[in-house]
N, C-alpha and C positions, 0 to 999 in steps of 0.2 A: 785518307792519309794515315799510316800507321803515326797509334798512337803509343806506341810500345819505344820510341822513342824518347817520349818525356820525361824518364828519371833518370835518362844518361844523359840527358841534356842540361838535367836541373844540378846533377850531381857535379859535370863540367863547370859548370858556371856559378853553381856555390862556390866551388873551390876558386874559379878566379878572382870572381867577385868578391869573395869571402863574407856575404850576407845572402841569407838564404830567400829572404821576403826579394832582395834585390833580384836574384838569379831569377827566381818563379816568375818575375813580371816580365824579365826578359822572354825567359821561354815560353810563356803565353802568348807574348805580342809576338813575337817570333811564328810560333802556328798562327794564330790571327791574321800575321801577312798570307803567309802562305794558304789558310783555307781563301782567304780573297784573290787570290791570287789565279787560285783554283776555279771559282765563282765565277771569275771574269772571264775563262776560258782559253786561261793560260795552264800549261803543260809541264808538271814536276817529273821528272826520269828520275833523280834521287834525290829523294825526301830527307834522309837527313841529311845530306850535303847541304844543302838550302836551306835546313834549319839551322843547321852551325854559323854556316854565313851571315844568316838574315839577323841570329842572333848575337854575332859579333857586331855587325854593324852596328847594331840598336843598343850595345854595349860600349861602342866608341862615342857614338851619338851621346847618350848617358853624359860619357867622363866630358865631352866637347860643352856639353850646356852647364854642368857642374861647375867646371872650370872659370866658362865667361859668368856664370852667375856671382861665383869667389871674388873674380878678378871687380863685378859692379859692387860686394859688398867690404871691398876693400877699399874701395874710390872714396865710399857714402862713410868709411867708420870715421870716428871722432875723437880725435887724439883724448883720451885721458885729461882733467886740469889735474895740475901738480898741488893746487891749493884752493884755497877757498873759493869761490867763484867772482867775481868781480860785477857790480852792477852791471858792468856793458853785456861779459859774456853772460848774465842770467837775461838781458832783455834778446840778446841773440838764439841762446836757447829755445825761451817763447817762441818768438820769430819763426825760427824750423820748427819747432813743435805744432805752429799755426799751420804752416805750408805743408808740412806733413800728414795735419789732419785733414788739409783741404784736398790734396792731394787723393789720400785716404780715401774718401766722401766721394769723390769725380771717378772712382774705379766705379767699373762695373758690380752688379750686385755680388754674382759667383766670384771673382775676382777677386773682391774687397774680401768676402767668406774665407777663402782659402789661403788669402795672403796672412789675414786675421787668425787662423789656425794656428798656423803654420810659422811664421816670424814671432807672432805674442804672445800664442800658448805655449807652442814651442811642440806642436803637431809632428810626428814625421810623415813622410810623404804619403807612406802607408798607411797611417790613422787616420790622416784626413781622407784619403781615399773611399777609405770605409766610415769615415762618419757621414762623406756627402755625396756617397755613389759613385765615387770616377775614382778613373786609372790614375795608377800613380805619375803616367806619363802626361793625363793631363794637370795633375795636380802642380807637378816640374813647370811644366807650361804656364800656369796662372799664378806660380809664385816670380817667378823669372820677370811676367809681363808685369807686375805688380811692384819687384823691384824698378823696372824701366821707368815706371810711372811713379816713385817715389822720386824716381831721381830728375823728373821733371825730363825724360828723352819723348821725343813726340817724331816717330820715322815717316820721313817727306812719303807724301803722296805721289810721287812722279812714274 
């Protein structure tokens, strides 16, 4: 697969995206499909056709998990007190602060790592990436599931 495609590809989607570390992972996973793609004994006629696409998709995908991830930590924020805290709300605090660490504790190892990065160091998707060897897209993935599991959602088995 011509590779002489990737900095008009990177340079596309910097400009959409307008973050360049964002664009690059695009258009890496973007070839990534497509040499699998290739692997599997499926048939490209045009290669960059199929990269524009594959990397739009994977660019819609992006904003789509972004999105629901905002919308669960919009659910989870916690109004502001306006004043001093009140014995009830500091024993409620505790309380979530209990279930949140137990919460916390019941993730998986990598999971609990990345979420830990990433929400309390305040990691971007990238740093963590490279501080623990994975894709940004899996990084996206294990903070998303790590919100799920803060928020106490458990998806039925059926």
């Amino acid at each position: 697969m011509p590779e002489h495609y990737y900095r008009e590809l990177l340079r596309y989607f910097t400009r959409s995206a307008g973050d360049r570390d964002v664009a690059a992972d695009l258009v890496q996973s973007a070839y990534t499909r497509i040499y699998a793609l290739q692997r599997a004994g499926g048939t490209v006629l045009d290669a960059r056709a199929l990269l524009y696409k594959t990397a739009r998709n994977l660019a819609a995908s992006r904003a789509t998990r972004r999105e629901a991830e905002q919308r669960v930590l919009d659910a989870l924020s916690l109004v502001a007190p306006t004043s001093a805290p009140s014995a009830e709300s500091s024993a409620m605090a505790r309380q979530q602060l209990g279930l949140f660490l137990q919460r916390l504790e019941a993730m998986p190892r990598k999971r609990r790592d990345v979420f830990i990065l990433v929400r309390i160091y305040g990691y971007s998707y990238r740093e963590a990436g490279e501080h623990l060897g994975m894709t940004e897209t899996n990084i996206e993935r294990h903070v998303m599931r790590g919100i799920l599991d803060c928020a106490g959602y458990a998806p039925s088995r059926s």
